[in-house]
DSSP file (Angstrom, degrees, kcal/mol; ACC not computed):
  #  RESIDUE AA STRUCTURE BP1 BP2  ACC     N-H-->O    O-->H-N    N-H-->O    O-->H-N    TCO  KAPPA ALPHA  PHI   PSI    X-CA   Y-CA   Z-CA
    1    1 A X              0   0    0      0, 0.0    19,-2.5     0, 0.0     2,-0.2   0.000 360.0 360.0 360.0 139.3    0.0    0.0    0.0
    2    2 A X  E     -A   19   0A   0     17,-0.2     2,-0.4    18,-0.1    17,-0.3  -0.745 360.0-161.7-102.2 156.8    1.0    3.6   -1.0
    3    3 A X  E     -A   18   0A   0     15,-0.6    15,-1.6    -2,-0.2     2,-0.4  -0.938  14.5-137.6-134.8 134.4    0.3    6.9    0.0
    4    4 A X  E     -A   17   0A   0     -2,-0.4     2,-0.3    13,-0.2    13,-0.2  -0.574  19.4-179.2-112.2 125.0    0.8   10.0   -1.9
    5    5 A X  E     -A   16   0A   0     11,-2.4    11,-2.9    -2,-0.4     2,-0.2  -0.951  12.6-153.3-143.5 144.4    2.3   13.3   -0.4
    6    6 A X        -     0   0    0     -2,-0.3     2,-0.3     9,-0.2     9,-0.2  -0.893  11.6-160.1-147.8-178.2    2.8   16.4   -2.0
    7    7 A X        -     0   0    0     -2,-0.2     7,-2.3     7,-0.2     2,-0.8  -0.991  16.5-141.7-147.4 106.0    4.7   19.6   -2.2
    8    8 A X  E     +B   13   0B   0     30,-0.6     2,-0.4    28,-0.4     5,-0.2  -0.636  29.9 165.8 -92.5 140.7    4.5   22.9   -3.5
    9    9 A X  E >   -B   12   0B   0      3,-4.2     3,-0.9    -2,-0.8    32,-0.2  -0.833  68.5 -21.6-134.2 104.3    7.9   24.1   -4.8
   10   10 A X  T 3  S-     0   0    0     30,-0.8    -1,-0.2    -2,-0.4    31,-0.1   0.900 126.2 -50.8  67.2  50.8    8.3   27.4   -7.2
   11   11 A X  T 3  S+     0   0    0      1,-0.2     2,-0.4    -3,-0.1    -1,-0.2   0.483 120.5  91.9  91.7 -10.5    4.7   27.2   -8.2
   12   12 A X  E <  S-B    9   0B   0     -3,-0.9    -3,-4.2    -5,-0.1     2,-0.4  -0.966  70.9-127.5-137.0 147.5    4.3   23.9   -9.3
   13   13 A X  E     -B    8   0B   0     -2,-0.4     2,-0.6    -5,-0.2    -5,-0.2  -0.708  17.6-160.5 -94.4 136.5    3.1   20.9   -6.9
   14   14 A X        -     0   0    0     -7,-2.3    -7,-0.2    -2,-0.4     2,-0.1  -0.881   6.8-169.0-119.0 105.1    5.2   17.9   -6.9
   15   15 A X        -     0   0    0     -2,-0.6     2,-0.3    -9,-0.2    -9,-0.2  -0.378   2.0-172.7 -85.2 178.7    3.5   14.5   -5.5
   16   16 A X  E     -A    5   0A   0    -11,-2.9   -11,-2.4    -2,-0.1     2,-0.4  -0.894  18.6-135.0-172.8 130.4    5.6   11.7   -4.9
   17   17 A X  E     +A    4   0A   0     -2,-0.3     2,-0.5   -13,-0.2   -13,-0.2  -0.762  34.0 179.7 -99.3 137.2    3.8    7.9   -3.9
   18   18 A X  E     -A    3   0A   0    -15,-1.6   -15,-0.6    -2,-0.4     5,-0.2  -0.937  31.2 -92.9-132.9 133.7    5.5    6.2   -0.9
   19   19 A X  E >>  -A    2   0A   0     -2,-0.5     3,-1.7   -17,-0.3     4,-1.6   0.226  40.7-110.6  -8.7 120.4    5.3    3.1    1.2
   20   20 A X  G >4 S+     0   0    0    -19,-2.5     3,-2.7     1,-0.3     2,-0.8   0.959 112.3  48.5 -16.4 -86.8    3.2    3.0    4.7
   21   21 A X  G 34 S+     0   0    0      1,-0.3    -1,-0.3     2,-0.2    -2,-0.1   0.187 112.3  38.5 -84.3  29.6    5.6    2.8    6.5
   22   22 A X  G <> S+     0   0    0     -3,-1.7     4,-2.5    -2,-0.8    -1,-0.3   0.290 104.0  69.9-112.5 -13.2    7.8    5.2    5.5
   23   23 A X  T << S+     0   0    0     -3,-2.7    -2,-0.2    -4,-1.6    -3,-0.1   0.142  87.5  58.4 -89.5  30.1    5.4    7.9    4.8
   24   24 A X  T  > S+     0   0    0     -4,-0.3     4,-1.3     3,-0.1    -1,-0.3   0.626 117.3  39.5-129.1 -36.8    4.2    8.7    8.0
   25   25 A X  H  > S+     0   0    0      2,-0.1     4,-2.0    -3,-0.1     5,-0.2   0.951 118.0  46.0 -42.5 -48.9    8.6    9.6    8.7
   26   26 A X  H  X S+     0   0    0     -4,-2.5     4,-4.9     2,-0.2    -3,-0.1   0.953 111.8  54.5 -79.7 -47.1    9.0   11.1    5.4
   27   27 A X  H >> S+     0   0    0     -5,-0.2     4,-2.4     2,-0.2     3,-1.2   0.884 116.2  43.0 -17.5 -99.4    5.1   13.2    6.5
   28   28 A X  H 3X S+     0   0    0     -4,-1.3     4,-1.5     1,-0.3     5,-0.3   0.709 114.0  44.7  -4.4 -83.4    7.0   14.4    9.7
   29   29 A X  H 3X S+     0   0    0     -4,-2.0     4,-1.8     2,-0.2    -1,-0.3   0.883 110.0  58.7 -36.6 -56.0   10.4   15.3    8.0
   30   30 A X  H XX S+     0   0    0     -4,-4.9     4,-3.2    -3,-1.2     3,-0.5   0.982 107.0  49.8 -46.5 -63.2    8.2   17.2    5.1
   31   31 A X  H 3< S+     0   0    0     -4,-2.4    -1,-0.2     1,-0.2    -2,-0.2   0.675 111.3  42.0 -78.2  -0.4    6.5   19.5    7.9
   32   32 A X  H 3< S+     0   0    0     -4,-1.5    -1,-0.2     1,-0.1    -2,-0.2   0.778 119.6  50.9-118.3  12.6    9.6   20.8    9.8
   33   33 A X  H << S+     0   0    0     -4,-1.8    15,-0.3    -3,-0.5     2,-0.2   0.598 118.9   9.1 -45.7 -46.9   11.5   21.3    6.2
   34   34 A X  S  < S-     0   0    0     -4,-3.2     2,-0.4    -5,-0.3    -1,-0.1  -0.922  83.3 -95.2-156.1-175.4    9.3   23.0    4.4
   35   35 A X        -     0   0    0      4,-0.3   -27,-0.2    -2,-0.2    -4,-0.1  -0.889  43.4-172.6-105.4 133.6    5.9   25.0    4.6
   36   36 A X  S    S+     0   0    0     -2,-0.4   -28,-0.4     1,-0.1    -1,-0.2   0.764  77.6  54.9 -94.9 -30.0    3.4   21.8    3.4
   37   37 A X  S    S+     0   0    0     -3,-0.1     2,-0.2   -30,-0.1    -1,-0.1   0.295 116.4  11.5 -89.8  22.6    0.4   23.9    3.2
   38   38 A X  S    S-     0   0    0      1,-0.2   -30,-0.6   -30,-0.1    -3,-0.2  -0.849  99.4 -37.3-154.2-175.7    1.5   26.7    0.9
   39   39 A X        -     0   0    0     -2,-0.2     2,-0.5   -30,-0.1    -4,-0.3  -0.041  44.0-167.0 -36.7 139.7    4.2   27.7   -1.6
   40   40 A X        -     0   0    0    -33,-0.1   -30,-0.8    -6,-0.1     4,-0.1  -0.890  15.0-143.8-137.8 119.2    8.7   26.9   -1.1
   41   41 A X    >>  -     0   0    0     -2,-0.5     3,-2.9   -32,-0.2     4,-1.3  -0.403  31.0 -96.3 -55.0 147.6   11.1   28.5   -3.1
   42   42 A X  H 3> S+     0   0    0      1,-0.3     4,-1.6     2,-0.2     5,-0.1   0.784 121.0  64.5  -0.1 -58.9   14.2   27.1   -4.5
   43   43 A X  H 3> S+     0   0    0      2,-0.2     4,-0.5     1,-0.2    -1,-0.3   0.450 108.5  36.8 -70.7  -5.3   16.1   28.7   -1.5
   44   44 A X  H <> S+     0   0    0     -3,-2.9     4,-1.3     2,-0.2     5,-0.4   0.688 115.1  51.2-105.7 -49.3   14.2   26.4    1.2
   45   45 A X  H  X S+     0   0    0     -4,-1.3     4,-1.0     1,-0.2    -2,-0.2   0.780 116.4  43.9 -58.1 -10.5   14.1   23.2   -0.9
   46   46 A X  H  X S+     0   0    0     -4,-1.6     4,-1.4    -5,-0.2     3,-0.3   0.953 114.6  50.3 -86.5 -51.5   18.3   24.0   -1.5
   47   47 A X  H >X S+     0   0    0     -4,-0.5     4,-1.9     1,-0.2     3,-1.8   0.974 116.9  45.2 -51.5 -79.5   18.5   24.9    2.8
   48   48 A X  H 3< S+     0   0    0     -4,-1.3    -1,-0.2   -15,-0.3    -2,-0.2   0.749 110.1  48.2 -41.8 -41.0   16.6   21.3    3.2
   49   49 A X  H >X S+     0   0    0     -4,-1.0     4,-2.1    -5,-0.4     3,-0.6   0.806 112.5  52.3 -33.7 -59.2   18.6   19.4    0.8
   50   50 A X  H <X S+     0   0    0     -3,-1.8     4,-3.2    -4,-1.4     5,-0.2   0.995 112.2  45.6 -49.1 -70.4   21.9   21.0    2.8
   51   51 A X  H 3< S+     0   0    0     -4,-1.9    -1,-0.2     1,-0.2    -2,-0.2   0.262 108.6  48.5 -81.1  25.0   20.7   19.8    6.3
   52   52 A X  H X> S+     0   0    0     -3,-0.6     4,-3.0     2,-0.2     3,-1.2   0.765 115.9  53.8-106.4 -50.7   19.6   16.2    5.8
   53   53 A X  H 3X S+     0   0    0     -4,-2.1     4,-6.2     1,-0.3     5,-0.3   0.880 108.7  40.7 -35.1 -48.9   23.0   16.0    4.0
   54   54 A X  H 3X S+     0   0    0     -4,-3.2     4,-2.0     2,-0.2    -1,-0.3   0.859 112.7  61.5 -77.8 -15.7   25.0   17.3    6.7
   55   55 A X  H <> S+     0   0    0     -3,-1.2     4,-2.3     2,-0.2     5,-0.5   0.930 114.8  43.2 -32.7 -64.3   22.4   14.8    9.3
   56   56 A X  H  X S+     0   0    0     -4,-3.0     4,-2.2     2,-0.2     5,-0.2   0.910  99.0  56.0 -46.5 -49.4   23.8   12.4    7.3
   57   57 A X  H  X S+     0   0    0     -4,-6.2     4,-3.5    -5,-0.3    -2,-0.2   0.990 116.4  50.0 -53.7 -56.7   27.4   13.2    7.0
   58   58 A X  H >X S+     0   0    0     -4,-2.0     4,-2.3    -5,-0.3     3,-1.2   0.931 107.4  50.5 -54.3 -49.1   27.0   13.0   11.2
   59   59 A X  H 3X S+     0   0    0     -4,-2.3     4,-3.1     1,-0.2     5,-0.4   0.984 113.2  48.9 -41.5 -49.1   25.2    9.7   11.3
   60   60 A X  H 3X S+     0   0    0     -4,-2.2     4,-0.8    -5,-0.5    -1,-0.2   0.886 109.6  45.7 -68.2 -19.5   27.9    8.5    9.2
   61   61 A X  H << S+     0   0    0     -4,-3.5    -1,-0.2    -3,-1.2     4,-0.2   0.614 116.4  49.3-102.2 -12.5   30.7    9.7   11.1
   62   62 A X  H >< S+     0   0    0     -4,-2.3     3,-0.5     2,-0.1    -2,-0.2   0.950 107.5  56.1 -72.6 -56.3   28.9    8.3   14.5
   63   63 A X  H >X S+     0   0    0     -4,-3.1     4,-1.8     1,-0.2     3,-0.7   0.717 107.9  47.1 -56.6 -26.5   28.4    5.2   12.8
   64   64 A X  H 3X S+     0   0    0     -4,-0.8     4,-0.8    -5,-0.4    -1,-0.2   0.649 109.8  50.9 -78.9 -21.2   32.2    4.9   12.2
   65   65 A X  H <4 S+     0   0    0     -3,-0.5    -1,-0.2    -4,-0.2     4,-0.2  -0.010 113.1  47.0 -88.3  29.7   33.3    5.8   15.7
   66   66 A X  H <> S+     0   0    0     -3,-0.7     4,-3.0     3,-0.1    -2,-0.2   0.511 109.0  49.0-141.2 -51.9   31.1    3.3   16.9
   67   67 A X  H  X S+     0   0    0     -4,-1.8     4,-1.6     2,-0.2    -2,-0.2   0.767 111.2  59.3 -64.1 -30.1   32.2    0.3   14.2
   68   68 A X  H  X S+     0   0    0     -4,-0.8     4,-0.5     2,-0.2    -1,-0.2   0.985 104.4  48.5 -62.5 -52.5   36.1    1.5   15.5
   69   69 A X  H  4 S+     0   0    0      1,-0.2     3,-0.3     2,-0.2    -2,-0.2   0.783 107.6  58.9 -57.5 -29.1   35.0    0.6   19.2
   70   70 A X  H  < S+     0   0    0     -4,-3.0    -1,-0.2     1,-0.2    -2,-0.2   0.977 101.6  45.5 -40.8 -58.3   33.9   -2.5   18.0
   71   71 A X  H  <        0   0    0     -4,-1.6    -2,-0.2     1,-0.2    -1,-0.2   0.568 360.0 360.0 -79.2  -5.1   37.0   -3.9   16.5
   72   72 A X     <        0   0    0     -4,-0.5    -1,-0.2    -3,-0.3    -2,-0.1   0.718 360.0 360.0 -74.4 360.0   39.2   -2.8   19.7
């Protein structure tokens, strides 16, 4: 089962179909990212884009100090 979430970005609405059980994170994520019930410019969807990367880059560099204390 799917569920469909959408998005306006520079004027045009972008839906996008996802899995149950990810759409109820991705929901979440959506509303502190961007404004869901109105308009986002370039300039937010580029800001959001930045800070899941750099969320990532930290996960990734937690998950590697943590796989180092393993192997001691």
């Amino acid at each position: 089962m799917s569920k469909k979430l959408g998005l306006n970005i520079g004027g045009r609405r972008f839906d996008v179909d996802v899995e149950d059980g990810f759409a109820h994170f991705l929901e979440q994520q959506m509303r502190k990212d961007f404004n869901v019930e109105g308009n986002n410019d370039l300039k937010v969807l580029l800001q959001a884009y930045v800070r899941k990367n750099h969320e990532l880059f930290l996960q990734e560099q937690k998950i590697e100090e943590i796989t180092k204390k393993l192997e001691i």
